[in-house]
C-alpha beads as a LAMMPS data file, in Angstrom:
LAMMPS data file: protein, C-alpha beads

316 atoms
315 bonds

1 atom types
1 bond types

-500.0 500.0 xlo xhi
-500.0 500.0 ylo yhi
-500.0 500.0 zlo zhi

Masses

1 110.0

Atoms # bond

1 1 1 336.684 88.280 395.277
2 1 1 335.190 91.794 395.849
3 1 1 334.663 92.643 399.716
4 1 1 337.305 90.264 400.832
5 1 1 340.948 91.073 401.410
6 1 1 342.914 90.557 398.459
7 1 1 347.063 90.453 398.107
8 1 1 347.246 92.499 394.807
9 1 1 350.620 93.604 393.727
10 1 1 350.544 97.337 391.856
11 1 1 348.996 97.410 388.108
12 1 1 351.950 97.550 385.719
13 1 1 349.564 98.607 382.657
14 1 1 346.244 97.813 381.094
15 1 1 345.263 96.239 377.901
16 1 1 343.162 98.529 375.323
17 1 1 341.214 96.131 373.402
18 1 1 339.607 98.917 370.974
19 1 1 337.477 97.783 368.296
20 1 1 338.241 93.968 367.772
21 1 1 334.961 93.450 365.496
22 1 1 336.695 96.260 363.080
23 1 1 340.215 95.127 363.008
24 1 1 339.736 93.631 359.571
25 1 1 338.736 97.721 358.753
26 1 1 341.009 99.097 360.781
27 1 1 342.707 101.195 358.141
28 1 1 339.797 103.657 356.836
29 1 1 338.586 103.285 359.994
30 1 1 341.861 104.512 361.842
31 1 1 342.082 107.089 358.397
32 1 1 337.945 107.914 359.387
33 1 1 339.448 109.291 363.182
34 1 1 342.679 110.890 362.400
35 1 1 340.800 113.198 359.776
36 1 1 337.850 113.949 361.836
37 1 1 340.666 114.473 364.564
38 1 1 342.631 116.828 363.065
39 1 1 339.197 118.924 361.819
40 1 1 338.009 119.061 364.715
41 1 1 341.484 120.458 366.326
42 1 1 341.601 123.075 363.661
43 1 1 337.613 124.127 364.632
44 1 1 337.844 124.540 367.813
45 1 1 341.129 126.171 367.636
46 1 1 339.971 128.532 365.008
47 1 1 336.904 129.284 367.231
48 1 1 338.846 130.315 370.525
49 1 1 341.210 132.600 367.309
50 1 1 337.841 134.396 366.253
51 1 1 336.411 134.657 370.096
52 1 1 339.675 136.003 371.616
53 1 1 340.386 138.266 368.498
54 1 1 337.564 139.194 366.636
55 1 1 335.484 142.031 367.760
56 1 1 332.525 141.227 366.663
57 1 1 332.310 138.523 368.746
58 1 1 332.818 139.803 372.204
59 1 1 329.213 139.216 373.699
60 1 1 328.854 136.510 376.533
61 1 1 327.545 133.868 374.207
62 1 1 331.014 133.519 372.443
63 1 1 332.620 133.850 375.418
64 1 1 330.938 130.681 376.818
65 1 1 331.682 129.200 373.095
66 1 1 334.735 129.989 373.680
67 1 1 335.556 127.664 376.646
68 1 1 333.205 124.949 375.327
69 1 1 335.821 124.802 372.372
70 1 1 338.393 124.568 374.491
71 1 1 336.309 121.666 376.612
72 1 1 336.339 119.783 373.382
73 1 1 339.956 119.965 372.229
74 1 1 340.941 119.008 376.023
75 1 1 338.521 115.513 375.582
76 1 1 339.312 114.856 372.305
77 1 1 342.831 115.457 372.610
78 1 1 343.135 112.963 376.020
79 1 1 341.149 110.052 374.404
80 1 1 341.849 110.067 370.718
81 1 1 345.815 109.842 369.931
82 1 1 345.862 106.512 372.348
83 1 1 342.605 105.716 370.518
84 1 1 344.414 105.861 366.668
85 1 1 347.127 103.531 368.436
86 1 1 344.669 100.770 369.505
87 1 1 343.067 100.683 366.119
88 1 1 346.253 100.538 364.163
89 1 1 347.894 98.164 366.654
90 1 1 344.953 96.130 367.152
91 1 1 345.139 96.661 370.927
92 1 1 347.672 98.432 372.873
93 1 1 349.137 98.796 376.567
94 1 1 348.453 101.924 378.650
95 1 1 350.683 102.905 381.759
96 1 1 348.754 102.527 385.171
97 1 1 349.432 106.173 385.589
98 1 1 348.381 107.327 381.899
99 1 1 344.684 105.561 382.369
100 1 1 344.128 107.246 385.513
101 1 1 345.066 110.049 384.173
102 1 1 342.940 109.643 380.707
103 1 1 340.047 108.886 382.880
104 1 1 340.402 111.882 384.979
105 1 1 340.989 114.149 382.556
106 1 1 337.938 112.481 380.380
107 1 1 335.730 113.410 383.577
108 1 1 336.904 116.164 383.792
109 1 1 335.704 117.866 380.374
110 1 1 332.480 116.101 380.517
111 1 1 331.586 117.520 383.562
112 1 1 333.069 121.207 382.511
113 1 1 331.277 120.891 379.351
114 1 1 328.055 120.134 381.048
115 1 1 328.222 122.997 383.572
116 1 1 329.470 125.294 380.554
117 1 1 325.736 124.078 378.645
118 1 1 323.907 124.940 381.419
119 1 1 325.529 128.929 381.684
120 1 1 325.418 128.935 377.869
121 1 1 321.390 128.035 378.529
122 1 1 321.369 130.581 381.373
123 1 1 322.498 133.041 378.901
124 1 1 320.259 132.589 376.022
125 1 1 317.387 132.546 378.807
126 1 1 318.356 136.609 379.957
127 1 1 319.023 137.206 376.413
128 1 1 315.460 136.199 375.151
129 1 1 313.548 136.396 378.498
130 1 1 315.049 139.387 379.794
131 1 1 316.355 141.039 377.328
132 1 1 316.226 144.647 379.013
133 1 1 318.213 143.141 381.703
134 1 1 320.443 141.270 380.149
135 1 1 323.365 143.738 380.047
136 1 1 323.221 144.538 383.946
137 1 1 322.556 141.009 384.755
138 1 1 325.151 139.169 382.753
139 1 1 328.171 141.310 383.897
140 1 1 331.706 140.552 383.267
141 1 1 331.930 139.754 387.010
142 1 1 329.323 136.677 386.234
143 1 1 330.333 135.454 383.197
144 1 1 334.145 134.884 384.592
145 1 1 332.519 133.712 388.042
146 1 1 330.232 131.078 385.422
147 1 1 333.398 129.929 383.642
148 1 1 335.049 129.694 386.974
149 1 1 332.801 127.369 388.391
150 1 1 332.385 125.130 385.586
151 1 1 335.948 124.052 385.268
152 1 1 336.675 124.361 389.054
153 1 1 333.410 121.800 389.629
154 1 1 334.781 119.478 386.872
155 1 1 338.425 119.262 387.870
156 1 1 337.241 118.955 391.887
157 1 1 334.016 116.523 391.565
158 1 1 335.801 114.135 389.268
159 1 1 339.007 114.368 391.990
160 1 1 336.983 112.733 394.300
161 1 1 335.847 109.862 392.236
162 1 1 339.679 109.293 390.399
163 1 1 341.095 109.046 394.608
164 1 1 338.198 106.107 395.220
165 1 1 339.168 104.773 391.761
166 1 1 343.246 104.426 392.839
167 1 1 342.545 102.828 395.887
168 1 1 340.862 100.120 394.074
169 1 1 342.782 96.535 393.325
170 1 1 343.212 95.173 390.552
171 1 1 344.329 91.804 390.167
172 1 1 343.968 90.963 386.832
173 1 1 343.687 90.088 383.892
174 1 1 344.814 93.644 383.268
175 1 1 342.066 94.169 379.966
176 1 1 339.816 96.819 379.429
177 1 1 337.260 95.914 376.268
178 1 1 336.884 99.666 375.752
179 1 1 338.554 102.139 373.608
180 1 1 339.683 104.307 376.194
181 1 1 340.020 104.265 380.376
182 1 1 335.731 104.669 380.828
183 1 1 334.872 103.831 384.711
184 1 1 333.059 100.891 384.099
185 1 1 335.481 98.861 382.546
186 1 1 337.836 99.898 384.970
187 1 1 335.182 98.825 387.669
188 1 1 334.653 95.470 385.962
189 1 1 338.518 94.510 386.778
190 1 1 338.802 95.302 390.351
191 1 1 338.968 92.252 392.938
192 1 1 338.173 94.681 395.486
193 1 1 334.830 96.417 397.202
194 1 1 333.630 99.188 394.650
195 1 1 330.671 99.897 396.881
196 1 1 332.008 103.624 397.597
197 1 1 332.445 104.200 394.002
198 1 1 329.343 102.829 392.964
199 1 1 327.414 105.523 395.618
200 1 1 329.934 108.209 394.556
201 1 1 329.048 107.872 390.281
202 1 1 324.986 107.921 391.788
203 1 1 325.366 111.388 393.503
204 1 1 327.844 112.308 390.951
205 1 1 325.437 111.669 387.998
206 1 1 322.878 113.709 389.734
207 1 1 324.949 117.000 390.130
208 1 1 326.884 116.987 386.946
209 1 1 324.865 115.363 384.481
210 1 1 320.784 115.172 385.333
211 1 1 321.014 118.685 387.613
212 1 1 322.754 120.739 384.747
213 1 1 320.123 118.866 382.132
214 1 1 317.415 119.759 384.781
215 1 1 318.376 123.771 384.776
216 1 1 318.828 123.499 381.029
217 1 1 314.730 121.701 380.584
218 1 1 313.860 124.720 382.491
219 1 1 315.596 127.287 380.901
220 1 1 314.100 126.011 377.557
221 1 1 310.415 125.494 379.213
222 1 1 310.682 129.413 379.882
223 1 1 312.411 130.634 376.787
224 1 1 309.626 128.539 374.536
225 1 1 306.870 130.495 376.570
226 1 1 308.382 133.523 375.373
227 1 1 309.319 132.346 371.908
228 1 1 305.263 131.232 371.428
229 1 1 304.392 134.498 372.832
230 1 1 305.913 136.938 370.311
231 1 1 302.334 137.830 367.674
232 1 1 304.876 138.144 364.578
233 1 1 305.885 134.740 362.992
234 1 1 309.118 136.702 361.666
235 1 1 309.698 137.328 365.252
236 1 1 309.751 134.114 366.915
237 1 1 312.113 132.754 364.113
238 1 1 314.317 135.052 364.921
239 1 1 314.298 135.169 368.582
240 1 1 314.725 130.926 368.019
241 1 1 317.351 131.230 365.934
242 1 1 319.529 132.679 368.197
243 1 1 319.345 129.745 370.332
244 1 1 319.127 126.776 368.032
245 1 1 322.106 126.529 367.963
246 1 1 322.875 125.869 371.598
247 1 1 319.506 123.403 371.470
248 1 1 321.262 121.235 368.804
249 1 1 324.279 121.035 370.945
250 1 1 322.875 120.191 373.985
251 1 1 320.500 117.131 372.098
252 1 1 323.113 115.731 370.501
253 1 1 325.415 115.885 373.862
254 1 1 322.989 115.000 376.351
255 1 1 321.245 112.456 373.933
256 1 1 324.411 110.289 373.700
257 1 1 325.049 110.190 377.259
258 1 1 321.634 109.552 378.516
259 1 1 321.510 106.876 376.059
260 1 1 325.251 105.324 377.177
261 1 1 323.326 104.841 380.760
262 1 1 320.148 103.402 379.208
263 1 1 321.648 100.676 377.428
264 1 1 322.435 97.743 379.300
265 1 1 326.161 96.576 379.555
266 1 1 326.110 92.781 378.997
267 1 1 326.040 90.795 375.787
268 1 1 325.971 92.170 372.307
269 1 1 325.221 95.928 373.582
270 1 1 328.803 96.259 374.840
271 1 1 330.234 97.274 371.226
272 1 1 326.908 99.673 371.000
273 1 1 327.607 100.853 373.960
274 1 1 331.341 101.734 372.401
275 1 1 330.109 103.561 369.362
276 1 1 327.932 105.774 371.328
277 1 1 330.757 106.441 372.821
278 1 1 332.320 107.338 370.134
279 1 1 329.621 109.563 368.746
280 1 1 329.631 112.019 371.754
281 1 1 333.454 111.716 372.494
282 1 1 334.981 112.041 368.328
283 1 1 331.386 113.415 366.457
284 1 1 330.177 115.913 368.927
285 1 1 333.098 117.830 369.068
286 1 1 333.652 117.457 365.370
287 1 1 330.037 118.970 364.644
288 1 1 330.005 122.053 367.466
289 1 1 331.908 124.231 365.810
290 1 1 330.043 123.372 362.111
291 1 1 326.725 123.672 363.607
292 1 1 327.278 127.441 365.514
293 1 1 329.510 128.866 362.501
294 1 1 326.922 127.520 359.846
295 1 1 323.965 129.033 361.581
296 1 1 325.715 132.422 362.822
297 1 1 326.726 135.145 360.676
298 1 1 328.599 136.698 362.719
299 1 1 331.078 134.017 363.035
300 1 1 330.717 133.596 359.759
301 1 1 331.792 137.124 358.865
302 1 1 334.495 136.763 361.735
303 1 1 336.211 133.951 359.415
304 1 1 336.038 135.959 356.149
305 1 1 337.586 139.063 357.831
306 1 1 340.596 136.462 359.379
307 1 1 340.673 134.987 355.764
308 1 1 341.344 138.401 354.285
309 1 1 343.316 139.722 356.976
310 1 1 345.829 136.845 356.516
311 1 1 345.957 136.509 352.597
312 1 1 347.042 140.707 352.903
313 1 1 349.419 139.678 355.453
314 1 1 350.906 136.563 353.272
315 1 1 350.555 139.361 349.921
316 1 1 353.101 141.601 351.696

Bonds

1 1 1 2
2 1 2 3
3 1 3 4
4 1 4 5
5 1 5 6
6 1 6 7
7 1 7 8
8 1 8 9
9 1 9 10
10 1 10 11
11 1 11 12
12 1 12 13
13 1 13 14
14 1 14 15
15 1 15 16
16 1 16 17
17 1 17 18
18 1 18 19
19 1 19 20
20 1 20 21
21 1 21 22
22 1 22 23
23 1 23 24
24 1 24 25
25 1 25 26
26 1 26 27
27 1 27 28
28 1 28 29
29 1 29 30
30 1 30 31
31 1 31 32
32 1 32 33
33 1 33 34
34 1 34 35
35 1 35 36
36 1 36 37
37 1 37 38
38 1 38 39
39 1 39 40
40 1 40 41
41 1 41 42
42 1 42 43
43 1 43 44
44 1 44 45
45 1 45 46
46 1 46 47
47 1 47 48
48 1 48 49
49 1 49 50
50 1 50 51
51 1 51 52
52 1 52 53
53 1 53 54
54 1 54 55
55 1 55 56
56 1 56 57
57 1 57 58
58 1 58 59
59 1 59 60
60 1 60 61
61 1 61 62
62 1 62 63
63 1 63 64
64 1 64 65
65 1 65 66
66 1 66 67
67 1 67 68
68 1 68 69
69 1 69 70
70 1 70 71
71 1 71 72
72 1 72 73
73 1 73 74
74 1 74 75
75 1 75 76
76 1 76 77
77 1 77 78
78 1 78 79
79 1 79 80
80 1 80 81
81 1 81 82
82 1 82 83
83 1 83 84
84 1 84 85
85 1 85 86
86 1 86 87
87 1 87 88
88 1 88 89
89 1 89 90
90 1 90 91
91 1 91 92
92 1 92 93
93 1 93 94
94 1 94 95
95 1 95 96
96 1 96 97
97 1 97 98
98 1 98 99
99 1 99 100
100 1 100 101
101 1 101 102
102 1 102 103
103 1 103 104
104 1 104 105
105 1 105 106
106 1 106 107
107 1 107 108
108 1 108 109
109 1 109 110
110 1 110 111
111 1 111 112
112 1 112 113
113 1 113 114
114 1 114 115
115 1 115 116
116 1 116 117
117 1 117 118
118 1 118 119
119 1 119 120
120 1 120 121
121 1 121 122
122 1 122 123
123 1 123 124
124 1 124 125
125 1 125 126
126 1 126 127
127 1 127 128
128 1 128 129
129 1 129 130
130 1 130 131
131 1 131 132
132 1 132 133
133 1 133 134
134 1 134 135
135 1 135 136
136 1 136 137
137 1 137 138
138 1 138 139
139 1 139 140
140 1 140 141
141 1 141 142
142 1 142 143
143 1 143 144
144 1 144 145
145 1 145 146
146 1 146 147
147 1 147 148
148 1 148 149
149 1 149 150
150 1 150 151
151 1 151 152
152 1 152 153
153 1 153 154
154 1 154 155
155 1 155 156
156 1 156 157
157 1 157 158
158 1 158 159
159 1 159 160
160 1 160 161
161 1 161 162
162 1 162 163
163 1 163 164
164 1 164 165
165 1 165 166
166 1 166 167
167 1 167 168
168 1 168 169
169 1 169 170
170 1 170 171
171 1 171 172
172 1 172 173
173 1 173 174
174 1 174 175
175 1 175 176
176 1 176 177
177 1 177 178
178 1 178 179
179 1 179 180
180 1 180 181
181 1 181 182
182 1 182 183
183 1 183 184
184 1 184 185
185 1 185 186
186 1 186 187
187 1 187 188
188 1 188 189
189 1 189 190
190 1 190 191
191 1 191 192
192 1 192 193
193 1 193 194
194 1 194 195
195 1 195 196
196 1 196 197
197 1 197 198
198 1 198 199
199 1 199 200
200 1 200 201
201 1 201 202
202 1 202 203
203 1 203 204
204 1 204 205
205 1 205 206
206 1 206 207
207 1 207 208
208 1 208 209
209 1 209 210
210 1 210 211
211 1 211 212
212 1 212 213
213 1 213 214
214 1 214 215
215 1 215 216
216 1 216 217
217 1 217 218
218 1 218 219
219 1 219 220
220 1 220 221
221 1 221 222
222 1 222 223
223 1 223 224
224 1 224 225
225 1 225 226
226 1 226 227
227 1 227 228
228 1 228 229
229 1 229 230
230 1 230 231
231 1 231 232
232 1 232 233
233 1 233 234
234 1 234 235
235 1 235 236
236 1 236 237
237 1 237 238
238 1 238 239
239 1 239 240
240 1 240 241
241 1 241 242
242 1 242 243
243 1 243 244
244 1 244 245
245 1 245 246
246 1 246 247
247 1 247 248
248 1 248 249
249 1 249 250
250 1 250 251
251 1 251 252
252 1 252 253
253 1 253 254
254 1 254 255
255 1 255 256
256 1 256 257
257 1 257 258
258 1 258 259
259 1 259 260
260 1 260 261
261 1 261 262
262 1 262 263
263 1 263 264
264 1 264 265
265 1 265 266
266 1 266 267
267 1 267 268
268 1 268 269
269 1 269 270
270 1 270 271
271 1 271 272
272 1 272 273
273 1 273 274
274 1 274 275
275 1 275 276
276 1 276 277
277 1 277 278
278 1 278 279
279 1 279 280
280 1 280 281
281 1 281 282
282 1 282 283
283 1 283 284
284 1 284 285
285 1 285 286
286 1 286 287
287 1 287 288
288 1 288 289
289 1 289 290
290 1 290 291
291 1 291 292
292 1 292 293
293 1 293 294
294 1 294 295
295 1 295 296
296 1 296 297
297 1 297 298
298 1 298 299
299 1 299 300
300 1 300 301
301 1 301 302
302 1 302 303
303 1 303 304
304 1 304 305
305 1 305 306
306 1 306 307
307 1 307 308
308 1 308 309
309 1 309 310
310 1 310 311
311 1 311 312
312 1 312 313
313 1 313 314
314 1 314 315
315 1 315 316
């Protein structure tokens, strides 16, 4: 029982249940993900091509898309190929090692993705706040120190929580009714006292996920203010286009987690609980790169000059 001493011998692997309810689907469904995988690979990859290439798109907004792309690819690369092999297989086994390790990494770009929102907020906030500032203000110096601390918070705040999570027993059975190596499931298997963990996801929660969501509110409060002040209507669509884009994003993200937390975990609402998952894990990243390259000309015209530039290449 939890809080008591327990003689657990070391977790040979766990037991991916998946998607039972859709096993009798599990072929479009498993065709579904590996599409919508391997689109969203060739996105994001195409959108770190055009950042790191293109001229055009050199300004600090791209260069924050930049590493948000690459934030994606790193989740949906850790939690998806294991994920096609539990829908095919109906279930499949996952090292003791290779869970911790999905479930750090998964931490990991959710927390670097929600730091990277909140400097891509930051940015549209100079840009349309203080826009005769915004060159001196958003230095190169910034922008790399920005970047910096987003992944360096993810990869340390999430070490904390994965060296509470190892010390955990586990004495089984070794199944985790989940698609992927998510902390609660893992929490729901331990024999042992998951008080410390429990405290640790509370302050956790607060300084990547509700803090970041905080900074972006306010960002948005002031960058409104300034939208609804502009006299010309031409003017304030403008000025809100250029960060709609970023606004969609951050619903969508933010809308799916808060709602993952606001569900409750027992009964029915598990397999809910799943495909929300889902959605902000295998959709969001799908849709990022569709909704900034269909609302942006720039990167629009970035991928018809790289289109052009490698049919001349392939004609000689």
């Amino acid at each position: 029982m939890k809080g008591q001493e327990v003689n657990s011998t070391p977790v040979p692997a766990f037991l991916i249940l998946g998607f039972p309810e859709l096993n009798g689907y599990k072929l479009p469904f498993f065709s579904i993900i590996l599409v919508m995988y391997s689109i969203t690979i060739c996105e994001n990859l195409l959108i770190l091509l055009l950042v790191s290439t293109s001229q055009r798109l050199q300004s600090p907004m791209y260069f924050f898309l930049g590493h948000l792309a690459l934030s994606d690819i790193v989740q949906i690369s850790n939690i998806v190929p294991k994920m096609l092999d539990v829908i095919i297989r109906e279930g499949s086994t996952i090292p003791y090692s290779g869970c911790m390790t999905q479930f750090y990494l998964y931490g990991v770009s959710v927390g670097a993705e929600c730091y990277l929102l909140t400097a891509m907020s930051y940015d549209r906030y100079l840009a349309i706040c203080k826009p005769l500032h915004y060159i001196s203000i958003m230095s190169v110096k910034l922008r790399y120190g920005l970047i910096f601390s987003s992944w360096v918070l993810g990869f340390m705040m999430v070490l904390i929580t994965l060296v509470l999570v190892c010390h955990l027993d586990f004495c089984g059975p070794y199944i985790i009714n989940h698609f992927f190596c998510d902390l609660a499931p893992l929490l729901e298997l331990s024999c042992s006292d998951t008080t410390a963990v429990s405290i640790d996801i509370i302050v956790h929660s607060f300084f990547i996920v509700l803090l970041p969501f905080v900074c972006i509110i306010i960002t948005y409060v002031y960058i409104f203010i300034t939208i609804f002040g502009i006299s010309s209507t031409s003017g304030r669509q403008k000025t809100f286009s250029t960060c709609s884009s970023h606004l969609l994003v951050v619903s969508t993200y933010y809308g799916s987690i808060l709602i993952i937390y606001m569900v409750p975990s027992r009964g029915h609402s598990l397999t809910v609980k799943k495909f929300i998952s889902l959605m902000y894990i295998v959709l969001t990243p799908f849709l990022n790169p569709l909704i900034y390259s269909l609302r942006n000309n720039e990167i629009q015209s970035s991928v018809v000059v790289c289109l052009m530039v490698c049919r001349k290449r392939r004609l000689l």
